[in-house]
N, C-alpha and C positions, 0 to 999 in steps of 0.2 A: 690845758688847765693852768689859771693862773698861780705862780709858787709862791709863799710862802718864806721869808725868813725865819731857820729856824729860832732865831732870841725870839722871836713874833709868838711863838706858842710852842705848847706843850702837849703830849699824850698821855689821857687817865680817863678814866672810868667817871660818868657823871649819871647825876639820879635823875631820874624822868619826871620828878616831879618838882624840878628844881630848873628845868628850862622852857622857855618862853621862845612860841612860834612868832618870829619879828618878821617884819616888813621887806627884808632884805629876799626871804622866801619865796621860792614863786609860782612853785605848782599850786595848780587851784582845782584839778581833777585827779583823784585815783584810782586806778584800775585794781578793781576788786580781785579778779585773779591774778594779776600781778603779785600784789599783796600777798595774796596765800601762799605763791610759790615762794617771797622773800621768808614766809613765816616758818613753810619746810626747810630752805637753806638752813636760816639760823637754827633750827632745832637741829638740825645732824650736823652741820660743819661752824656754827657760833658766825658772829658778822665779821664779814672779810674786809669791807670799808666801813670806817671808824664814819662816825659822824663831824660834822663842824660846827661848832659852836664860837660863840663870844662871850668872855668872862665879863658879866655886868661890875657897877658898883655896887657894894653891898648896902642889901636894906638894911632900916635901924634894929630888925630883930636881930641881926648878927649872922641870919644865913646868906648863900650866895644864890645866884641869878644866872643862868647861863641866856642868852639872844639862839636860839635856831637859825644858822646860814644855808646847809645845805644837809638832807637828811629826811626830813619829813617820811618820806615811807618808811624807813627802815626804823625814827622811834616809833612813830606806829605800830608796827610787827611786836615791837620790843612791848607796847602796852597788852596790845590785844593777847599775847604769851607770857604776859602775868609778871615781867621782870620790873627790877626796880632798879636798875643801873644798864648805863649803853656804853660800848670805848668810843670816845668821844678827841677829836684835837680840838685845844682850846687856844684861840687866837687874844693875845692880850693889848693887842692895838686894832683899832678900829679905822680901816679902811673902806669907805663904802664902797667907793668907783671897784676895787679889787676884790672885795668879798661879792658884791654881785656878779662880775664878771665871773668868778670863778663859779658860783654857783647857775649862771645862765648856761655855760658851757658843759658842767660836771652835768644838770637835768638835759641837755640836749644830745649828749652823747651817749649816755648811760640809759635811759628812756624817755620815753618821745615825750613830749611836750605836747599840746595843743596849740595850735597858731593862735587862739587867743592869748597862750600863755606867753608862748615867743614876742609876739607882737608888745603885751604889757611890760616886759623884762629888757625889751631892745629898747623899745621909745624912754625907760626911765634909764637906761644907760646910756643911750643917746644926748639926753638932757644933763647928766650926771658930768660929762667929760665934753658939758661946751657945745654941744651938736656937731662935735666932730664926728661923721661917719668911719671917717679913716680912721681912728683910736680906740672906735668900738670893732674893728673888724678886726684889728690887733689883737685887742683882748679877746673875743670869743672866737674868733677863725673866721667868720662870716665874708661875704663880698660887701665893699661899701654900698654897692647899688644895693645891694639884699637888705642891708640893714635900713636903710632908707624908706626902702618899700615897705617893712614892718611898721617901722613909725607912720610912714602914712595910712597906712591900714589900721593901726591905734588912733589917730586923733582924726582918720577923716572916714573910718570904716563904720559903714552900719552892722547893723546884727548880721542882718541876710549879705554882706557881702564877705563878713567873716564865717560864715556859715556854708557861703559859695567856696570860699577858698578852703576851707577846711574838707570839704567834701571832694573837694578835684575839679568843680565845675566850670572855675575860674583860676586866673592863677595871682600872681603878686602885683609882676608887672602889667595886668589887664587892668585890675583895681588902678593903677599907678597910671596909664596911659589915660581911662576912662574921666578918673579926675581932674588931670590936666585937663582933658578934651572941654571938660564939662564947665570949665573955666571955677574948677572947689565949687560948683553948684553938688552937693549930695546927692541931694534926691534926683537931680537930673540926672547923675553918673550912673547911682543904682537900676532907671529905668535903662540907661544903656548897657549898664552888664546884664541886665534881664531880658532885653533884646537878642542881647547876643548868646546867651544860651539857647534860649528860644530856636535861633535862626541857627545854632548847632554852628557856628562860623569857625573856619579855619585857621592857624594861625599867624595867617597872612591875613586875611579879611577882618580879623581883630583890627590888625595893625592900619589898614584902608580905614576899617570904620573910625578910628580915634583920630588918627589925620584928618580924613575927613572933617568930621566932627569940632575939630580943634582951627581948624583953617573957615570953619562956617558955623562960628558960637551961635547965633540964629536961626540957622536951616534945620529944617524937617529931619527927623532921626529916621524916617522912614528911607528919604533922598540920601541919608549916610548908609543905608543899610545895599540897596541896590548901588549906590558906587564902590562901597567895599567889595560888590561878589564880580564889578566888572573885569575883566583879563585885562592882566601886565605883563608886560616886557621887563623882569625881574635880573637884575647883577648881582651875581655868584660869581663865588671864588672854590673850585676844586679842589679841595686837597686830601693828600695820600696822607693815612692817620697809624701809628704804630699802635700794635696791640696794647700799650701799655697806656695811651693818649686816649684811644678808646676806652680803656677799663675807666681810666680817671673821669672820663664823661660821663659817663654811665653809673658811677657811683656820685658824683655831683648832681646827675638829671634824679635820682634817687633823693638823694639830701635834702636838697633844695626845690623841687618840685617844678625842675624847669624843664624846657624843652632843649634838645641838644643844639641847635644849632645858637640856643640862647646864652647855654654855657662856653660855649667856643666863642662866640660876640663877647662876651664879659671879656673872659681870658685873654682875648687878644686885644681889648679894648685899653683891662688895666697894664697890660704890658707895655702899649704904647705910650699910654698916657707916665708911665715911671719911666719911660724911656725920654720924652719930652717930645714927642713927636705929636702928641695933643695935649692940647691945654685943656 
């Protein structure tokens, strides 16, 4: 989570009808049982995380305006249970790059997002801070390459390939390889992720097909598909993994939706490359 000087805001009580769902928000789906379990919370134990708000300028009637940063289910709960005040922190400087960050990360930890929701949340924070990968992975914990592959899944993903990845059938970096391959041709790429479901491909044969693919921007997707599935003589590296190195994989291959030996490639990738041993 990103913090917060305390001069920056204050903790009080604000009226639900005095704040404004802003742009800064980002869930765009809610889980209807979700919702009813936050709604029993607050009836027996009252809300245990305060909402976030931004103090507007005041209109010319004289009242005040609070922006919604992070919160959305919980004033909800609070409408639909008849109240008229939420404990709210109220932020009195407006930082955009750090109120979305903190609210990308506050929805991603606390409950799940939808990859279309991630995807819209990382590419505007992406943009926000320069197209620096490395400053959005700062602020919300992400891997640079992960943040990457969301932006490209925002500005090059179709419905059906965010629909692929949302369901499991694809993952980030298939989208991310498929593109390239496809030389940012769309529709060419989506008929290759659709190929490759199809053909149930393994995730080495992904990897064949989009080389392939990317080495013969011309050639028959059919001729990528039977060179993907022909045998190689694959280099590997062994290694002995401590139970705790394992736990980390595995709640990363969780997270992130990758396959393990993808997270161990990341991790060993960015290491080197902070190391200076790649550029």
């Amino acid at each position: 989570m990103v913090k917060q000087d305390e001069h920056d805001m204050d903790m009080r009580p604000v009226r639900l009808d005095e704040i404004d769902k802003g742009t800064a928000h980002i869930r765009t789906h809610i889980n209807e049982e979700a919702l009813g379990e936050l709604k029993d919370s607050i009836k027996k134990l009252g809300l245990l995380q305060p909402i976030v708000v931004i103090e507007k300028q005041r209109v010319k009637s004289g009242g005040k305006r609070f922006k919604l940063v992070i919160g959305s289910r919980r004033v909800l709960a609070h409408e639909k249970l008849g109240k008229k005040e939420i404990p709210a922190i109220v932020l009195k400087k407006q930082n955009q790059e750090r109120i979305l960050a903190a609210s990308l990360a506050e929805n991603m930890f606390r409950s799940k997002l939808s990859v279309r929701d991630i995807a819209k949340a990382t590419t505007k924070l992406y943009k926000l801070y320069g197209k620096d990968e490395k400053e959005v992975a700062k602020a919300t914990g992400m891997w640079p390459a992960t943040v990457l592959r969301y932006v490209y899944l925002k500005e090059y993903g179709t419905n059906k390939m965010i629909d692929w990845v949302e369901e499991g059938d694809v993952k980030l970096i298939d989208v991310k390889r498929m593109l390239e391959a496809a030389r940012w041709n769309i529709r060419k790429a989506e008929s290759m992720l659709e190929i490759m479901i199809e053909e149930g491909m393994t995730r080495t044969q992904k990897k064949n097909f989009s080389e392939y693919m990317k080495a013969n921007p011309s050639g028959n997707i059919k001729d990528g598909v039977k060179d993907a599935k022909k045998p190689r003589i694959l280099n590997k590296i062994l290694v002995d993994l401590t139970p705790e190195v394992q736990k980390g994989i595995a709640e990363a291959m969780k997270e992130w939706k990758m396959d393990p030996e993808e997270v161990a490639f990341q991790a060993l990738h960015e290491w080197l490359e902070e190391q200076g041993y790649i550029e």
